[in-house]
N, C-alpha and C positions, 0 to 999 in steps of 0.2 A: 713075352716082352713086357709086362702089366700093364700094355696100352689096349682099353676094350674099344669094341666098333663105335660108343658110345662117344669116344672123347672128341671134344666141342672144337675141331678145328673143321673149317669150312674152304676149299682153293678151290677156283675153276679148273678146266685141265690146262690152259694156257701157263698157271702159274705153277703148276704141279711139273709141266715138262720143263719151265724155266726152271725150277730149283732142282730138275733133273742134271741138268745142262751147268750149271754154275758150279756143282761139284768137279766138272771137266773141265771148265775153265779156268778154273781157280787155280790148274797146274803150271802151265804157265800163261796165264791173263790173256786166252786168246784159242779161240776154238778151231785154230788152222790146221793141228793133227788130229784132229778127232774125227773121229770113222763114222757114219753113220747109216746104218741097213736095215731095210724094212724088208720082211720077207713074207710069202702066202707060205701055211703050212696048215694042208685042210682046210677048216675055217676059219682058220684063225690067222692072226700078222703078228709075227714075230719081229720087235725092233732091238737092234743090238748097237748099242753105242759104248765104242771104244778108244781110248789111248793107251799112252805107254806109260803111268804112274802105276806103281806100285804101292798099298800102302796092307796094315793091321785089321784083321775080322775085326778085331774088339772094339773100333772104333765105331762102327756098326751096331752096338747091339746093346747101347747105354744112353739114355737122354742127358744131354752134357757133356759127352764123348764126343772131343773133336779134337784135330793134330791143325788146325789153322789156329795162327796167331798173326800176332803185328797189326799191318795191313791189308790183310786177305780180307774176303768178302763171307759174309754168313759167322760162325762161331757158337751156333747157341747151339749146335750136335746132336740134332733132331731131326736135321730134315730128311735122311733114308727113312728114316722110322713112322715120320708122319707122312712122307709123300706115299710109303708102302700102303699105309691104311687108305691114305685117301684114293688112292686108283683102286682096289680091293675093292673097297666099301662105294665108293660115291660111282666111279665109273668103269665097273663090272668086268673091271681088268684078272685074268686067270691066276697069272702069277709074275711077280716082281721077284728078279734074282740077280745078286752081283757076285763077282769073281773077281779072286787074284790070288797072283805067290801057287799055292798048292791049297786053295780052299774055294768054296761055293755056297752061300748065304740064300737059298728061297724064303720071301715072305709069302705066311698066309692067313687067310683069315679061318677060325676054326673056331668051333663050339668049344669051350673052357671044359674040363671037367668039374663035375655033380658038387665037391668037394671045394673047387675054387671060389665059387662066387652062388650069392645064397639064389640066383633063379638067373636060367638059361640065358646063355650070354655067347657071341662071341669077342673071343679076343686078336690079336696079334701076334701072330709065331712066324719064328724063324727057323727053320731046318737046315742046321751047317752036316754037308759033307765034305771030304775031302776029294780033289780033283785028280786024275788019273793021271795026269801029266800036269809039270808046272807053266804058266801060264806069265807067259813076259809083261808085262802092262795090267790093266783090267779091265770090266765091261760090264755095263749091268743089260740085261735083259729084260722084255717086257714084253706079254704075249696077250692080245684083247681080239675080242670077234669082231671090232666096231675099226676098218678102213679107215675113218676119216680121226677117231681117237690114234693111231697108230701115228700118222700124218701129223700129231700136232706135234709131234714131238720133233721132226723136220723143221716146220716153219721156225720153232723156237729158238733156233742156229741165228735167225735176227734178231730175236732179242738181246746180243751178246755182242761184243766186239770183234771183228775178224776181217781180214784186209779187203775183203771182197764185200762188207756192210757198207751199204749205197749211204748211210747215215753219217757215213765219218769220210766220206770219199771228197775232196777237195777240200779239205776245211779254210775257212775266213782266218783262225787262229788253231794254233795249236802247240799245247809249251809241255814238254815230255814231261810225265813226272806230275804236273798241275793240273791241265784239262785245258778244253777249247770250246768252240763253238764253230759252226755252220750257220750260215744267214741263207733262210731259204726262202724270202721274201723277194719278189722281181717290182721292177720298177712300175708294173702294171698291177698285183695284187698282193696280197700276204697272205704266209701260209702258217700253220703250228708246226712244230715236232716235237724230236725226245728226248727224253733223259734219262742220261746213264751214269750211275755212279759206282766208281771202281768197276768199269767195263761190260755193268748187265744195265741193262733197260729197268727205270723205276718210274711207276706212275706217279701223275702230280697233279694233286688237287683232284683229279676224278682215276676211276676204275677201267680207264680207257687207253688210248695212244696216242699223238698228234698232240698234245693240251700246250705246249709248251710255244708260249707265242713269239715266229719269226723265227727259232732257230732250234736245232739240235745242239746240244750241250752237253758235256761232257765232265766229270770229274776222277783224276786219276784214284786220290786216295776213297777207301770208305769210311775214314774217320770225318769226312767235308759235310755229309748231309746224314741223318742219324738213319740207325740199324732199327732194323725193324723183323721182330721174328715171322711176322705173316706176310712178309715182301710188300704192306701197304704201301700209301701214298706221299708224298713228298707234299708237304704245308708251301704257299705261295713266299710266307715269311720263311722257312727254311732254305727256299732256293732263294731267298733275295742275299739272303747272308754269305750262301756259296756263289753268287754273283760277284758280290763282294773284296770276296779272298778271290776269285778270279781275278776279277780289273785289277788286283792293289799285287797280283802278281806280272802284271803285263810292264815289260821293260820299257824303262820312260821313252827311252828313243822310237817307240813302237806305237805309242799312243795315238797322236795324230792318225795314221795310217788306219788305226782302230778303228778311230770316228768316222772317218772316212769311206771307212768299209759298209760303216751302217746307213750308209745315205739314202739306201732304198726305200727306210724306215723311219729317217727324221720326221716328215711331215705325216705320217699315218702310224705310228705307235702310240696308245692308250696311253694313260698316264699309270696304269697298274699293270702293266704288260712289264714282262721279261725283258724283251726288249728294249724298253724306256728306261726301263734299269739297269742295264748294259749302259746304252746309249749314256745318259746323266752322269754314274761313275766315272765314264771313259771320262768327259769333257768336264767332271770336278775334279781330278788327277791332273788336269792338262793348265784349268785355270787355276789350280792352286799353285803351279810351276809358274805364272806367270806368260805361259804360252800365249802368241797372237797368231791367227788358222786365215789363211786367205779362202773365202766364199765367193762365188758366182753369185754376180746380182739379184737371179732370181729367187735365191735363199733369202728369207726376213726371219729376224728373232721376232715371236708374238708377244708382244706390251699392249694387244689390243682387247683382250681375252674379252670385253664385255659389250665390246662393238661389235656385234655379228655382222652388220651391215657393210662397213669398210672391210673386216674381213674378205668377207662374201666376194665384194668387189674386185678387191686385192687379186684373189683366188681365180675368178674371171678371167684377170687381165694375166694370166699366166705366174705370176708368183708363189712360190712353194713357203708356207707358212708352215715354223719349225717352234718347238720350245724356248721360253724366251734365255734359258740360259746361256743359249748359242752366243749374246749380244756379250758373252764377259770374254769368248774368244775373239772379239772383231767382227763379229757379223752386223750389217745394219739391223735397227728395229724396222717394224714395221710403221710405227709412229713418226719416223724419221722419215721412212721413202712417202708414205700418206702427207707430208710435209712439202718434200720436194715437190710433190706431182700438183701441191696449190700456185705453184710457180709458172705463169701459160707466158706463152709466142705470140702475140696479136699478131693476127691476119688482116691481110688486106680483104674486103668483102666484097664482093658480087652484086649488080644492081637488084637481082632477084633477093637476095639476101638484108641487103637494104629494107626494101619495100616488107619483110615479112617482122625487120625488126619495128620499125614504123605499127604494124599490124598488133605487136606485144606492145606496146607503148600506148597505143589507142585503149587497148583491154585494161589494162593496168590503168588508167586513167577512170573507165567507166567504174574499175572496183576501188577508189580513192586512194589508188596505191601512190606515192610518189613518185616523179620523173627522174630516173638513176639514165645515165649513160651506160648502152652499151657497147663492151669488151668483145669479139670474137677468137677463138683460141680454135685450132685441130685436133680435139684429142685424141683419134685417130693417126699421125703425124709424130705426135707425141707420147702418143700410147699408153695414155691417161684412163685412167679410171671415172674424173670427176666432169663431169656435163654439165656445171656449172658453181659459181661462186661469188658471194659476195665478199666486196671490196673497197669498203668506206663510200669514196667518190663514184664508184660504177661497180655495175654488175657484168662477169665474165660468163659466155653463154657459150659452148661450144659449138662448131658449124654443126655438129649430129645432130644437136636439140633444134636447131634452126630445116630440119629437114623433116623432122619427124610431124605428126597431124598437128593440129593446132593445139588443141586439150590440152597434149603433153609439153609443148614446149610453152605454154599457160602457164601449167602447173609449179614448171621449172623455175621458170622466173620471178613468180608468184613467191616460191618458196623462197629464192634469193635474196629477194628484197627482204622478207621476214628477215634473214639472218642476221639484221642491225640492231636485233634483240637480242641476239646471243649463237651461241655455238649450237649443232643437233644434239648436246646432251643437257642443253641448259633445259629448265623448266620455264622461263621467259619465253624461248622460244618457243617451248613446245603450246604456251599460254597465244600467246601470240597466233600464230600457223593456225589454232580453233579457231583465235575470232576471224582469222581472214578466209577462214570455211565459211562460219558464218555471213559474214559479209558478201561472199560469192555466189552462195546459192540463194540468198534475199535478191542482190544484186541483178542476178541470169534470169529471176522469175519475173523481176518487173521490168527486164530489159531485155526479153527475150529474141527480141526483133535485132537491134543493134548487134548480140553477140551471134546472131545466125547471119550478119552480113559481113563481121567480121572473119567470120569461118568460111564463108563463101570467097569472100577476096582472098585470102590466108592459100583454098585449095586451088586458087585459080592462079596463083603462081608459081611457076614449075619449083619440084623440090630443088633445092640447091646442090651441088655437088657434093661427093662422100668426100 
């Protein structure tokens, strides 16, 4: 064949049984009649995988010999030639042999003769016989002492497409002819899967399975993601482009629905994930229509990216924080709901409640803070996030801060009042809030009696109601 044990191709046997397997598929795009039988014979496992295609030896016996065109998968007409070597040579396989029509192809590996190559070498040979009867379909055969090598060529049936592939089973989308996806992510965690183009499983980004975040995905044609003669890996930027031609194939009436679908993923997809590139096309097709998406309150568009803290909060009080693109479909920001929630319900107050704000009034007094009127608010009730605020003429304190030890609902108010300086991202304020550290802890050393009696009357009135 003048391919020696020598030539520089390297496959696991995983990839060696897939590119077994893909010449079977390739008949008709789908490994439903394919026969597959492992047998003991001695020592040996004999595996026989068969259909009903017929095709030419010669196509067999020439590197660039191939009968696929168009859209078929594979085409560089190599791979019986080099998957022969590589079982042979790499994984101590006896003998590789195909059939059909009225002929029979064994490869083997054998010593060249003396004459062919200037020091002892083997090569790659092929011994065609003709078959004793003709043979309806084809089969190649493969015979190895190694049980678990015989088997791989089993599992490899998933690497493929076939109705009974748990990977293509309920799909999210699915457009004949284009490709789909599967959302394998639950509203409790996220998962990876695969990707298959033109019907066989192709790695992405690594030498592995699973890599593909949030969904199994699929593309019909193999001109969508490029050919590759050693079955490598799919580039992150290659699948984003077949992303791509995906969403800009999804029928506009269908969009909506799309996004929809992925809501398990809104708030927990990376911003370089699979998924967030699904997700983002869907909802740039939808807002370039001019589309408006009714959201459940507890969806916010993120305009707050640099606020961890209000974040943080948000997230607490049950709010599902999404990319802020979602805000050009209708969705609130989250800047918008952190707005409303500065908006409180004065309460009527409790005489215990009374007496505790009396008790901040007196502390704030000993640290030269000014006299502000207070506001009491439920945020609990209201289901607020904020535990307190200031507010030009008085400061809003929520009844929780009025429950909590003293320190903390100190602190609270302490901070409040600062806020006549400025907002929590101002640098005034942040100037500010120091010196009234400073202040408080000069202040607590040389008034250490006053604030331990303040703290004593403070504990000695029952906490006030939740």
């Amino acid at each position: 064949m003048g391919i020696l044990e020598t030539y520089g191709v390297k496959w696991s046997l995983e990839k060696t049984a897939r590119d077994v397997l893909q010449n079977f598929y390739d008949y008709k795009k789908s490994l439903e009649n394919v026969r597959f039988e492992v047998k003991k014979s001695g020592g040996d496992y004999v595996v026989r995988i068969t259909n009903g295609a017929e095709y030419d030896r010669r196509m067999l016996l020439h590197l660039g010999a191939t009968d696929k065109t168009g859209e078929d998968a594979g085409g560089f007409g190599e791979g019986a030639k080099i998957l022969a070597l590589v079982l042979l040579r790499d994984y101590g396989f006896k003998s590789v042999k195909y059939a059909s029509n009225d002929w029979q192809i064994e490869f083997q590996l054998s010593e060249l003769p003396k004459d062919e190559y200037p020091k002892p070498i083997r090569g790659l040979f092929a011994h065609i016989t003709e078959a004793k009867s003709r043979l309806k379909g084809n089969y190649i055969e493969l015979v190895t002492p190694d049980h678990a090598a015989a088997q791989a060529f089993s599992k490899a049936r998933e690497l493929f497409y076939h109705p009974d592939n748990l990977d293509f089973k309920d799909p999210t989308l699915d457009m004949p002819g284009i490709g789909g996806f599967k959302l394998i992510s639950s509203d409790k965690e996220s998962k990876n899967g695969n990707l298959y183009a033109a019907g066989q499983r192709t790695h992405f980004e690594e030498e592995k399975w699973q890599t593909v975040e949030h969904f199994n995905i699929w593309f019909s044609r193999s001109d969508i993601l490029p050919k590759d003669r050693d079955r490598g890996r799919v580039t992150r930027t290659e699948l984003n482009k077949a992303v791509d031609y995906l969403v800009e194939n999804i029928p506009q009436e269908m969009l909506e629905k799309v996004l929809f679908s992925l809501k398990p993923i809104w708030e927990r997809a990376d911003f370089f994930d699979v998924g967030y590139k699904m997700m983002r096309k869907t909802a740039e097709r939808l807002i370039e229509s001019g589309a408006k998406c009714t959201f459940s309150d507890e969806y916010l568009a993120n305009d707050l990216p640099l606020d961890y803290s209000i974040q943080k909060s948000l997230s607490e009080a049950g709010y599902k924080l999404v990319p802020k693109f979602f805000a050009e479909l209708g969705m609130k920001t989250a800047s918008q709901r952190y707005k409303e929630l500065q908006s409180h319900y004065r309460v009527e107050i409790t005489e215990t409640e009374a007496q505790r704000l009396e008790v901040l009034k007196g502390a704030a007094a000993l640290l030269g803070k000014g006299q502000k009127e207070i506001w009491v608010y439920d945020a609990k009730d209201e289901k607020n996030i904020i535990q307190g605020q200031y507010d030009g003429d008085f400061v809003w304190l929520s009844r929780q801060t009025l429950g909590k030890p003293f320190n903390e609902a100190l602190a609270t108010y302490v901070h409040e009042l600062d806020h006549k300086h400025g907002t929590d991202q101002s640098a005034t304020f942040s100037y500010a809030l120091t010196d009234s550290i400073a202040v408080i802890v000069s202040t607590i050393m040389n008034k250490q009696q006053d604030f331990a009696n303040l703290n004593q009357r403070w504990a000695g009135l029952s906490a006030p109601r939740e």
